[in-house]
PARO-826592 format. One record per atom (N, C-alpha, C): x, y, z; chain; atom name; residue in three letters; residue number from 0. Coordinates in steps of 0.001 Angstrom, whole numbers, plus 500000, padded with zeros to 6 digits. Layout:
BEGIN
{rec {X; Y; Z}; A; CA; ALA; NUM}
...
END
This chain:
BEGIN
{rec {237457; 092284; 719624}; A; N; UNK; 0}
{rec {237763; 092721; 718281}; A; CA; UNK; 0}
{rec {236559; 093442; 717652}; A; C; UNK; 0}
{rec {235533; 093140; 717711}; A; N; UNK; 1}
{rec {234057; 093557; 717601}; A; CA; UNK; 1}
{rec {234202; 095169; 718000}; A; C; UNK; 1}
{rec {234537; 095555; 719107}; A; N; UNK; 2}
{rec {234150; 096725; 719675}; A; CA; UNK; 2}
{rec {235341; 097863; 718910}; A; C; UNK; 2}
{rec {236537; 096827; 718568}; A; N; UNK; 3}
{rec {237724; 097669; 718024}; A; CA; UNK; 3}
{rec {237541; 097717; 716400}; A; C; UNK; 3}
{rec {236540; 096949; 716205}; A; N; UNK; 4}
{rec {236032; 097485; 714371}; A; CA; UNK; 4}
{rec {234981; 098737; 714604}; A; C; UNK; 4}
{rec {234162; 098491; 715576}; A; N; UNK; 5}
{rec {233017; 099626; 715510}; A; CA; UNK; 5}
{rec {233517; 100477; 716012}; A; C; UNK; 5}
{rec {234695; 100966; 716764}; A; N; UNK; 6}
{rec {235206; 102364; 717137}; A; CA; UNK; 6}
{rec {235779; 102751; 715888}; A; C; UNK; 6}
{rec {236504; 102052; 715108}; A; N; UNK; 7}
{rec {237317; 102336; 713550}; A; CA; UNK; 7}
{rec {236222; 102825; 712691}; A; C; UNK; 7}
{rec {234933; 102368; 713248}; A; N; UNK; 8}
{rec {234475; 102417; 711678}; A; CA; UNK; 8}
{rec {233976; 104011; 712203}; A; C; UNK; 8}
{rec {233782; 104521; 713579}; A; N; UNK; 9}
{rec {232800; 105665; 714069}; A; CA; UNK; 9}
{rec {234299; 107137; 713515}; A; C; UNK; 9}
{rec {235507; 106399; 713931}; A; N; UNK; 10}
{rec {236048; 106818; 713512}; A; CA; UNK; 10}
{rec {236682; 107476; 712448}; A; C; UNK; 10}
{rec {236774; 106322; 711507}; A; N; UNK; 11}
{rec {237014; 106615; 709978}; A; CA; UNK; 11}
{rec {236137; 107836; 709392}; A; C; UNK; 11}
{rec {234791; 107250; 709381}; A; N; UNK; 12}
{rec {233607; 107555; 709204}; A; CA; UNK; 12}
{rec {233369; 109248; 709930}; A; C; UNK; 12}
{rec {234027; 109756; 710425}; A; N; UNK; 13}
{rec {234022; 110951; 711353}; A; CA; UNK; 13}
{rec {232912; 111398; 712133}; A; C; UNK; 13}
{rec {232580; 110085; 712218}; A; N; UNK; 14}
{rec {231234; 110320; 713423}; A; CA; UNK; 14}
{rec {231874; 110466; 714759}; A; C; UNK; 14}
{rec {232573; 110311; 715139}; A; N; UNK; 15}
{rec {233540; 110150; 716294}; A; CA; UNK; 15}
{rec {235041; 110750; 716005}; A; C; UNK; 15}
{rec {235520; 111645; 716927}; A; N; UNK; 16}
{rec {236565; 111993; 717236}; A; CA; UNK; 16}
{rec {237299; 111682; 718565}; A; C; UNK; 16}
{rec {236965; 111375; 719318}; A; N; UNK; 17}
{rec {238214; 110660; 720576}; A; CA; UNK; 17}
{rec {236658; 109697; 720673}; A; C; UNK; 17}
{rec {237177; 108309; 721273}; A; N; UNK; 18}
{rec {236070; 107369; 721721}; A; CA; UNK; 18}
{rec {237078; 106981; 723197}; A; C; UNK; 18}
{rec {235831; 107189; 724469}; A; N; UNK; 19}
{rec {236037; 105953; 725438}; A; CA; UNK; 19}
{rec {236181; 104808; 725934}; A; C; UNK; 19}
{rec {236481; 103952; 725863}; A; N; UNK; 20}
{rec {236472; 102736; 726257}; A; CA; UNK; 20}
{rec {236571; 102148; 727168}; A; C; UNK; 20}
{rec {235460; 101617; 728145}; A; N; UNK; 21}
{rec {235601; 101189; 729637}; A; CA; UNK; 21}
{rec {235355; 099724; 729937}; A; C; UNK; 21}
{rec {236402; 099235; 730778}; A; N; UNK; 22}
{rec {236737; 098226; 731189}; A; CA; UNK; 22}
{rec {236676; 097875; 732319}; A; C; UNK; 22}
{rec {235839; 096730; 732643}; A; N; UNK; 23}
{rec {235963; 096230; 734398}; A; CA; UNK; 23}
{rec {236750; 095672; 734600}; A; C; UNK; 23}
{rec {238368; 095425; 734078}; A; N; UNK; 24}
{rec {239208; 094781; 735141}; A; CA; UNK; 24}
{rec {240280; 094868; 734293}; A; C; UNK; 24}
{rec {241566; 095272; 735159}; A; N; UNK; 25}
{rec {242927; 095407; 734575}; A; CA; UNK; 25}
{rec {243273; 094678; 732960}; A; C; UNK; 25}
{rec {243040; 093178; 733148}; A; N; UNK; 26}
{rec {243491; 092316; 732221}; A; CA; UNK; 26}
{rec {242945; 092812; 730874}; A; C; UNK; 26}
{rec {241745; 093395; 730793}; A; N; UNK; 27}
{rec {241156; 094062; 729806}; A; CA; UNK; 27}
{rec {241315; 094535; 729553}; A; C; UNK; 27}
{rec {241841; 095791; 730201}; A; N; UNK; 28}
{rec {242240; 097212; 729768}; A; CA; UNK; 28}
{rec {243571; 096601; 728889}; A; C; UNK; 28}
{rec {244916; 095723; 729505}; A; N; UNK; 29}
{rec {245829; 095803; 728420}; A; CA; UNK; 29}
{rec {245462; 094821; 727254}; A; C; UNK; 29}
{rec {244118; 093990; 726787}; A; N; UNK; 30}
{rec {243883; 093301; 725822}; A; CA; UNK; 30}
{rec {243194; 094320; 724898}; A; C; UNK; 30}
{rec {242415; 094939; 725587}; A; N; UNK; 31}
{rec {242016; 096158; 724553}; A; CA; UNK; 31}
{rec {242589; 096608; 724179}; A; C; UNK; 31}
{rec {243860; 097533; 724410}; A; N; UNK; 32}
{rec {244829; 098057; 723967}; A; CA; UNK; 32}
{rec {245145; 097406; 722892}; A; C; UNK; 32}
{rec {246026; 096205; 723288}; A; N; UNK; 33}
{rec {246385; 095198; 722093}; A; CA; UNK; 33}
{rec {245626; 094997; 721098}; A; C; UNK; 33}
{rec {244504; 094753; 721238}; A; N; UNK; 34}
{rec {243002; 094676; 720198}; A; CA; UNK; 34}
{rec {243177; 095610; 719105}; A; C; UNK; 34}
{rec {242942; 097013; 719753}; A; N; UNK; 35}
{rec {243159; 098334; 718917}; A; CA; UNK; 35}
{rec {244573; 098443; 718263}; A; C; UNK; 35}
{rec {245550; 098201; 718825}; A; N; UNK; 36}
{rec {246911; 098562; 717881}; A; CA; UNK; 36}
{rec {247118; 097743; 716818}; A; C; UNK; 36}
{rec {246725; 096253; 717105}; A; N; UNK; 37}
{rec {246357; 095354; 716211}; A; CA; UNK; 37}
{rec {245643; 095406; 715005}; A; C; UNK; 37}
{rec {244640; 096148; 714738}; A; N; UNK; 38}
{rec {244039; 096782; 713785}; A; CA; UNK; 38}
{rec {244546; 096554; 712455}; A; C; UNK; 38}
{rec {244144; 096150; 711579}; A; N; UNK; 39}
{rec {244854; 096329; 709894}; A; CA; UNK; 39}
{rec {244556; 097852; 709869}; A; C; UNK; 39}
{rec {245564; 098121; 708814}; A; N; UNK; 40}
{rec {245832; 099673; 708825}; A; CA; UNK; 40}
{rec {245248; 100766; 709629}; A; C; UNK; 40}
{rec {246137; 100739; 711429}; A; N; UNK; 41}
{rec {246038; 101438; 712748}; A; CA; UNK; 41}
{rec {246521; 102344; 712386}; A; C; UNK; 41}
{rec {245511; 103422; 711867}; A; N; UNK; 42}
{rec {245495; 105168; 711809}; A; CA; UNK; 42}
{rec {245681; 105708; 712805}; A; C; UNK; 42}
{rec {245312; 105370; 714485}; A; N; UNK; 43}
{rec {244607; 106023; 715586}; A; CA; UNK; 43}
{rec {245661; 105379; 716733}; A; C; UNK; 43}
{rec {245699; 106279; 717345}; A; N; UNK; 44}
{rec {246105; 106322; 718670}; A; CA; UNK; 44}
{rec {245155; 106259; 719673}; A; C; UNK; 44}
{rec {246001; 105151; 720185}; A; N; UNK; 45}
{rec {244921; 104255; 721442}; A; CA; UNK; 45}
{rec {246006; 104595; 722833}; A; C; UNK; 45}
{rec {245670; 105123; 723709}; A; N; UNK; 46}
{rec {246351; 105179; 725096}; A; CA; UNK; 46}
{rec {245266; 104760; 726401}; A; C; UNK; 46}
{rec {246180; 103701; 726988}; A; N; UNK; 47}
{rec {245578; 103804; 728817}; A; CA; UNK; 47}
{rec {245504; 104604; 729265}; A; C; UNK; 47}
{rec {244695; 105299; 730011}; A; N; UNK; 48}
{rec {244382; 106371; 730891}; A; CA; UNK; 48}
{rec {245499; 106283; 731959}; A; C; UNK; 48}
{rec {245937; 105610; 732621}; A; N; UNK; 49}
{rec {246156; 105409; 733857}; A; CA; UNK; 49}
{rec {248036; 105441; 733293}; A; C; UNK; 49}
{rec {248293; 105181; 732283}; A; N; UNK; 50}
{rec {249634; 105285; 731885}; A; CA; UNK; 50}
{rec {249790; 106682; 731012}; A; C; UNK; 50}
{rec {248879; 107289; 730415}; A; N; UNK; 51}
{rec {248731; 108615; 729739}; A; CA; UNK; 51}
{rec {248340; 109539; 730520}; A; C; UNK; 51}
{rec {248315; 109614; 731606}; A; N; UNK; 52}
{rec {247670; 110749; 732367}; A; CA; UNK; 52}
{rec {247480; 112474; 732083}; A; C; UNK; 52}
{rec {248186; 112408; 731332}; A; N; UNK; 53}
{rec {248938; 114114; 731153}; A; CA; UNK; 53}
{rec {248933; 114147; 729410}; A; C; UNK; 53}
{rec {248863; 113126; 728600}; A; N; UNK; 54}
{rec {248367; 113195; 727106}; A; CA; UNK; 54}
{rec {247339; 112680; 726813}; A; C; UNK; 54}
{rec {246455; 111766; 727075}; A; N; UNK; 55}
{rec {245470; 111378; 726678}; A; CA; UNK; 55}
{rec {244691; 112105; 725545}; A; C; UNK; 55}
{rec {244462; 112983; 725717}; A; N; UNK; 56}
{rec {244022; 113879; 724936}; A; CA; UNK; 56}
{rec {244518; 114327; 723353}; A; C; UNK; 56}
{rec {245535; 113594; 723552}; A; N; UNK; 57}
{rec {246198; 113675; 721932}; A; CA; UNK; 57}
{rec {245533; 111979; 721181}; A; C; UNK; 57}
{rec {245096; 111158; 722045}; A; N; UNK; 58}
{rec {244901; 109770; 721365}; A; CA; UNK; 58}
{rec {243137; 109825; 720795}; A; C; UNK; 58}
{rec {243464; 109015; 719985}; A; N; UNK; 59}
{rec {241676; 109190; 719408}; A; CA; UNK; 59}
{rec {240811; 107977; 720547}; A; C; UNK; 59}
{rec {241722; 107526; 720793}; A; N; UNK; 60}
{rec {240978; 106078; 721481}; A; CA; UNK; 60}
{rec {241698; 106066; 722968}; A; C; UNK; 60}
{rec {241045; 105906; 724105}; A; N; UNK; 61}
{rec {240985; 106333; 725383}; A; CA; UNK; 61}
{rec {240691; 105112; 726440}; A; C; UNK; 61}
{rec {241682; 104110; 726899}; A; N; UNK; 62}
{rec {241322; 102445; 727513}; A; CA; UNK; 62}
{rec {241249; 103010; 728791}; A; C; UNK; 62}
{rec {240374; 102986; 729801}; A; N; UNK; 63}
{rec {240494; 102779; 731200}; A; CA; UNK; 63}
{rec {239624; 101945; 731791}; A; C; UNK; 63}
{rec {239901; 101804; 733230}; A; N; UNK; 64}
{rec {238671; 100740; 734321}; A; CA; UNK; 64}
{rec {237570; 101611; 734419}; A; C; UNK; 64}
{rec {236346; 101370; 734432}; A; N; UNK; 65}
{rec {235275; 101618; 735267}; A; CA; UNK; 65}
{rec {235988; 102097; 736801}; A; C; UNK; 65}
{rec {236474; 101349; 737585}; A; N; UNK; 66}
{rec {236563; 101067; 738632}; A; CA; UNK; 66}
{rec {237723; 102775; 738705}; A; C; UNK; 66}
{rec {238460; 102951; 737753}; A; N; UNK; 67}
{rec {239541; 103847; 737974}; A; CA; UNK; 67}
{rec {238698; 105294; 737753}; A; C; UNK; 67}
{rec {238010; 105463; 737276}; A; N; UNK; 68}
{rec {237067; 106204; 736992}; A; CA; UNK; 68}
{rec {235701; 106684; 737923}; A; C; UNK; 68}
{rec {235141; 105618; 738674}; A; N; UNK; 69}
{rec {234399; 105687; 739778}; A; CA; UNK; 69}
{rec {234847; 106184; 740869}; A; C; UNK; 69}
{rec {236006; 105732; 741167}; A; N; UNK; 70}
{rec {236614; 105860; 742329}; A; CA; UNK; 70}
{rec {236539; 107109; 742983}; A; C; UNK; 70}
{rec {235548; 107781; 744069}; A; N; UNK; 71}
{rec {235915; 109389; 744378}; A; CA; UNK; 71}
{rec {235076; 109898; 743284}; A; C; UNK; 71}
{rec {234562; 109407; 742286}; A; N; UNK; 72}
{rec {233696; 110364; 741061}; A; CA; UNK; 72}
{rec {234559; 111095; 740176}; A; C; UNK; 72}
{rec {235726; 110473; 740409}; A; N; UNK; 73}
{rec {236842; 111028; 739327}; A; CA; UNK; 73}
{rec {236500; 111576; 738106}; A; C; UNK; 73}
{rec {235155; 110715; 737354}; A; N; UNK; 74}
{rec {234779; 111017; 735840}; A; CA; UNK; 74}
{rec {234328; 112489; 735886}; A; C; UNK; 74}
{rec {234139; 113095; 737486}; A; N; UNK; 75}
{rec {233452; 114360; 737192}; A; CA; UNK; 75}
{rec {234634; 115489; 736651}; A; C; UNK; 75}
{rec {235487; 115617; 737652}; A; N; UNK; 76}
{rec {237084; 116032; 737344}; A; CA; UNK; 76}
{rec {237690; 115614; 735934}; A; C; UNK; 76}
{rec {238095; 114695; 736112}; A; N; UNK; 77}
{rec {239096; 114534; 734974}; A; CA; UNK; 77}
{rec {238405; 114720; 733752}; A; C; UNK; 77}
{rec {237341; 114437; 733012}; A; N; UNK; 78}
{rec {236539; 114638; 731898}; A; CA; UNK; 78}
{rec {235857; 115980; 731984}; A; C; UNK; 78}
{rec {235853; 116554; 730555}; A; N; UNK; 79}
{rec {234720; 117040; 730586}; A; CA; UNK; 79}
{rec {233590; 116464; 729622}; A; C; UNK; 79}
{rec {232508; 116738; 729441}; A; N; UNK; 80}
{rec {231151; 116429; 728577}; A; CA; UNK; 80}
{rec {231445; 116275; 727280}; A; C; UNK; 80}
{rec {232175; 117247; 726927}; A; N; UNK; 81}
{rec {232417; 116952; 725494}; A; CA; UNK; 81}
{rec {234168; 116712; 725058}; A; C; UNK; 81}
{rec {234555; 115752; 725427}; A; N; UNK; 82}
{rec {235830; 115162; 725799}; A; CA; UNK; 82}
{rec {235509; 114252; 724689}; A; C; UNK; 82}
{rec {234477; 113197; 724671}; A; N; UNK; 83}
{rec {234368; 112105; 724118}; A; CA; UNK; 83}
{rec {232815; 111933; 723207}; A; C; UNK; 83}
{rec {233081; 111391; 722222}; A; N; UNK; 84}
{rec {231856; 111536; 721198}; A; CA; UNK; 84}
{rec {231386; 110413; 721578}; A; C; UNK; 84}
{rec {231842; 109323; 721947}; A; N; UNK; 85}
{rec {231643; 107620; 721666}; A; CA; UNK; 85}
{rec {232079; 107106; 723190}; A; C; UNK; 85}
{rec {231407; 106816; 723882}; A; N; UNK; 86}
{rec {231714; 105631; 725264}; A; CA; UNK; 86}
{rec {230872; 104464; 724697}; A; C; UNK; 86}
{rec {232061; 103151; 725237}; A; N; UNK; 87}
{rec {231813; 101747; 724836}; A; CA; UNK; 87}
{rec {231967; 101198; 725865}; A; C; UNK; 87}
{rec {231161; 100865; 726816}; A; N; UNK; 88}
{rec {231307; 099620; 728307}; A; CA; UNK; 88}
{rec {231677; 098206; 727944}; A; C; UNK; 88}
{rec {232489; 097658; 728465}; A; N; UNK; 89}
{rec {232367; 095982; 728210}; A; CA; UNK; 89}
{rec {231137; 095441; 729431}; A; C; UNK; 89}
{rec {231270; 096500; 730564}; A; N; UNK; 90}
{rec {229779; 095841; 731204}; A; CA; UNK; 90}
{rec {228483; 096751; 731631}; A; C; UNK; 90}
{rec {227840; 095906; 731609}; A; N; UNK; 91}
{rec {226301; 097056; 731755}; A; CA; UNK; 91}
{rec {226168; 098276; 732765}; A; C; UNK; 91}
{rec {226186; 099376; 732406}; A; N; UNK; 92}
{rec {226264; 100181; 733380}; A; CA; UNK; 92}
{rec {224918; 100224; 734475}; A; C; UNK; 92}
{rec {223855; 099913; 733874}; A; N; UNK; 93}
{rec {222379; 099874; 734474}; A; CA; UNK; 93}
{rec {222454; 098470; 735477}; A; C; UNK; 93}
{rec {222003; 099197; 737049}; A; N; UNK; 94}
{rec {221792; 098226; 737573}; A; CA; UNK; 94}
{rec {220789; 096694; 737540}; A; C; UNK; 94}
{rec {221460; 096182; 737955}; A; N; UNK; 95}
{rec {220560; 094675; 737183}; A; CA; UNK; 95}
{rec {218922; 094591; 737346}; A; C; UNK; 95}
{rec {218863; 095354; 738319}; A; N; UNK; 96}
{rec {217142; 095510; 738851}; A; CA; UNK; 96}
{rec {216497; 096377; 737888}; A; C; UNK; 96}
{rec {217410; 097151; 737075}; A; N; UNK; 97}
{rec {216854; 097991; 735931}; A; CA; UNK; 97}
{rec {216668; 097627; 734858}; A; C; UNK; 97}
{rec {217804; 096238; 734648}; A; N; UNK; 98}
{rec {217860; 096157; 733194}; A; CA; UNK; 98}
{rec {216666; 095700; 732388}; A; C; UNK; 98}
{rec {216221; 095878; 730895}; A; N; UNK; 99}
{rec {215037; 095785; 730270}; A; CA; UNK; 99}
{rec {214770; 094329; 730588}; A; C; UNK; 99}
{rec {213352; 094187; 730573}; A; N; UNK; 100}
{rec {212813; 092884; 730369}; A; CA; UNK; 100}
{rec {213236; 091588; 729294}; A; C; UNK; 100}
{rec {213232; 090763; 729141}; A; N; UNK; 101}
{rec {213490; 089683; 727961}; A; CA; UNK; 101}
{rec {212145; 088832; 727611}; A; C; UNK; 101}
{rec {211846; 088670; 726252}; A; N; UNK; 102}
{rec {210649; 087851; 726659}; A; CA; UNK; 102}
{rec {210903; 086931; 725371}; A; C; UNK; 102}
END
C-alpha cells in the first residue's frame, strides 16, 4: 500500500506520467494490481503487462515480473527510455555483494 500512495502522490503531483512497477513473483504482480485499483479516489489506470500487451501504454501505472522482463533482455525491446518516469522494485536490483554497507 506504501508503494501505491507514493506512485499517486508522483502522480497527482505530475512528477510522473506512466510509473513501472516490478515484481518478483506472480502472486505480487496480481496484489499490486489490487493495491492500486483499491486506491480512495482511483484516477489512474493500472494494467499487467503480461495481460495488456498491446495497450499498456494507455495505463499510467504498469505491474510486471522482473523475471518477465529479464527474460532474453526483453526490457531492451519492449521499452523504450523514456516510456516511464518512475520504476519501483519490490526487490533490490543491486547484487548483494554490492549492496551499501550498514553500520
Amino acid at each position: 500500500m506504501l508503494s501505491a500512495a507514493v506512485i499517486k502522490l508522483f502522480l497527482r503531483t505530475e512528477n510522473a506520467r506512466r510509473v513501472l512497477f516490478l515484481v518478483d513473483r506472480l502472486e505480487l504482480e496480481d496484489q499490486a494490481k489490487k493495491n492500486f485499483v483499491r486506491l480512495p479516489q482511483n484516477d489512474y489506470t493500472c494494467v499487467v503487462y503480461k495481460e495488456n500487451r498491446n495497450d499498456w501504454h494507455k495505463a499510467e501505472i504498469v505491474v510486471t515480473t522482473i523475471q518477465s522482463l529479464s527474460s532474453e533482455n526483453k526490457y531492451r525491446t519492449l521499452f523504450s527510455p523514456t516510456d516511464f518516469d518512475l520504476i519501483i522494485s519490490t526487490k533490490p536490483t543491486v547484487p548483494s555483494a554490492q549492496q551499501p554497507r550498514r553500520f
